[in-house]
C-alpha positions in Angstrom: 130.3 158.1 33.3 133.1 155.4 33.9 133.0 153.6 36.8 136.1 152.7 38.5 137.0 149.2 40.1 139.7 148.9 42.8 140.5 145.6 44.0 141.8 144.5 47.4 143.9 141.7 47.7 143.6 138.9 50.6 145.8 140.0 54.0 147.4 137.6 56.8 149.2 139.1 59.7 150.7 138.0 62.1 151.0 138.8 65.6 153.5 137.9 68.1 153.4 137.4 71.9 155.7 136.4 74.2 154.7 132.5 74.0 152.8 132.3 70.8 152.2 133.0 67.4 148.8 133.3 66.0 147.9 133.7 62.3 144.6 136.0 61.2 142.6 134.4 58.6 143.3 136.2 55.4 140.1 138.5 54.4 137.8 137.3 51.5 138.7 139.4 48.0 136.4 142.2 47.4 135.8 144.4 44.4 135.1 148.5 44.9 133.5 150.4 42.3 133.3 153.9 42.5 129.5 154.8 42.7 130.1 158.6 44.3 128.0 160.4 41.2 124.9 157.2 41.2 122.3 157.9 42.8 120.6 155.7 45.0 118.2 154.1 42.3 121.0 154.4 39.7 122.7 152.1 42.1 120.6 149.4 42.9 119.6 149.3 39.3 123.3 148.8 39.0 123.7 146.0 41.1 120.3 144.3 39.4 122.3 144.5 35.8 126.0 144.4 36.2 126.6 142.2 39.3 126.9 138.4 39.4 126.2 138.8 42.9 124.0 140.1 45.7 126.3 140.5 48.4 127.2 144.0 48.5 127.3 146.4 50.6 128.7 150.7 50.3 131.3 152.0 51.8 132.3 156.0 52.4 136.2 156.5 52.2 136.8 160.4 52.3 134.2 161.6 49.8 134.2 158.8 47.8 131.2 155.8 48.0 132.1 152.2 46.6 130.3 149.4 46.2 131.7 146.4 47.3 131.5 143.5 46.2 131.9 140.2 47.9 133.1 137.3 46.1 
């Protein structure tokens, strides 16, 4: 099964008023991988081998489930 990676790069915006100008602090980079056919166990088992980090959290989009990863 191949898992896919999608990766989201940092955002600022800005928003203007009448008077000011304010800047949003851009959004740390994440990493999704596709984890829609894992099972729960296959996907913690995942994490525990393949990810430098414990930060992560899931995320549904349509009928997909990532994994994402915070650097």
């Amino acid at each position: 099964m191949a898992l896919i990676v999608d990766r989201s790069e940092d955002r600022t915006e800005q928003t203007e008023s009448t008077d000011t100008v304010t800047t949003l602090e851009p959004e740390p980079e994440r990493r999704r991988i596709d984890v829609t056919d894992l099972h729960a166990a296959g996907i913690e088992e995942f994490v525990e081998s393949n990810v430098d980090t414990e930060f992560v959290s899931l995320e549904h989009r349509g009928a997909r489930t990532y994994l994402v990863l915070e650097d």
